[in-house]
C-alpha positions in Angstrom: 29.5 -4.6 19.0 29.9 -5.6 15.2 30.2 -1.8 13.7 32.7 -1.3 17.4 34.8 -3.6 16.1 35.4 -1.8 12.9 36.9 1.0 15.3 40.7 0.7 17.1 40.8 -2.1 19.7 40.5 0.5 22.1 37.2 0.9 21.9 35.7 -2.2 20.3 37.1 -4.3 23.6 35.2 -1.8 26.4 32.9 -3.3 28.4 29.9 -2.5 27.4 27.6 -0.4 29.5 24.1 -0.4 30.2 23.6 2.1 33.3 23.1 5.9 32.7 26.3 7.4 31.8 25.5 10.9 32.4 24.2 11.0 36.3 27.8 9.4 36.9 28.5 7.6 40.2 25.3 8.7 41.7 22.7 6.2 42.4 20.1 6.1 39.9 16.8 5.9 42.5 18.3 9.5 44.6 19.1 11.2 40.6 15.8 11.0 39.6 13.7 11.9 42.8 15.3 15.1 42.6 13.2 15.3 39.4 9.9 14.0 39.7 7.2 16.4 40.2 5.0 14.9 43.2 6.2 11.9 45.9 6.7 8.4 43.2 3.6 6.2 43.6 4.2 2.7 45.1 3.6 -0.5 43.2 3.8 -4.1 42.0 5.7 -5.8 40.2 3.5 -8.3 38.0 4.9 -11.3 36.2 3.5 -10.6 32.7 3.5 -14.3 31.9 1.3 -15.0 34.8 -0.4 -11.7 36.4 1.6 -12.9 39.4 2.0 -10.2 41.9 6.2 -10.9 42.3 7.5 -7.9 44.5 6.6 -4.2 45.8 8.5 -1.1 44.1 8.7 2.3 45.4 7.5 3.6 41.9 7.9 3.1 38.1 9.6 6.4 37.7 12.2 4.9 39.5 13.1 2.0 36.5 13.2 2.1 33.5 12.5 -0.8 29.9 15.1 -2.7 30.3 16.5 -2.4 34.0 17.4 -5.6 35.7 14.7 -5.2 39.1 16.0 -6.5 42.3 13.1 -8.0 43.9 13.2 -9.1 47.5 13.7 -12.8 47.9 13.5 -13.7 44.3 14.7 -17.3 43.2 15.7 -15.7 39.6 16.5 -12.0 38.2 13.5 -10.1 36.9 13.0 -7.4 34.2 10.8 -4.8 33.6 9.5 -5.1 30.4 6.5 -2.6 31.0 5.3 0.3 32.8 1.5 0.7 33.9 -1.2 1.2 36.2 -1.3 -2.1 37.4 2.4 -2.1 38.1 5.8 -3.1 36.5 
C-alpha cells in the first residue's frame, strides 16, 4: 500500500484484492477441478493451536495459504495456515 501510494491516486485508492485475478468471475473451487489430476481427497480442518478437528473440506487443492475457510457453523472465521496429510 506504502510504495501504491507513491503512484497517481488512481491506483493507490483501489481496493485491494486478495482473490485470483486471472480465473475472473469464475468460482475458484469449479477453476481448479478442471485441473487436478485425480477426484480431490476429502479432509479436516484441524485447529493448529489445539489439534481440534473444526470442519470437513472437500480437499486442500481446493484452498490455498492464506484463504479465509468457510466452515459450517463456525462461531468465528478460520484460515488455513497449512496444508497436510492430517488436514488443513
Amino acid at each position: 500500500r506504502q510504495l501504491a501510494e507513491s503512484f497517481p491516486s488512481a491506483i493507490s485508492k483501489k481496493k485491494e484484492s486478495m482473490g485470483i485475478c486471472f480465473i475472473g468471475k469464475r468460482n475458484f473451487a469449479d477453476f481448479i477441478a478442471d485441473y487436478l489430476p485425480e477426484e480431490a481427497v476429502p479432509g479436516d480442518f484441524v485447529d493448529v493451536d489445539t489439534g481440534e478437528i473444526v470442519g470437513k473440506h472437500k480437499g486442500s487443492a481446493y484452498y490455498t495459504i492464506g484463504q479465509g475457510a468457510k466452515i459450517s457453523g463456525a462461531a468465528c472465521k478460520w484460515f488455513t495456515s497449512r496444508k497436510g496429510e492430517n488436514g488443513l
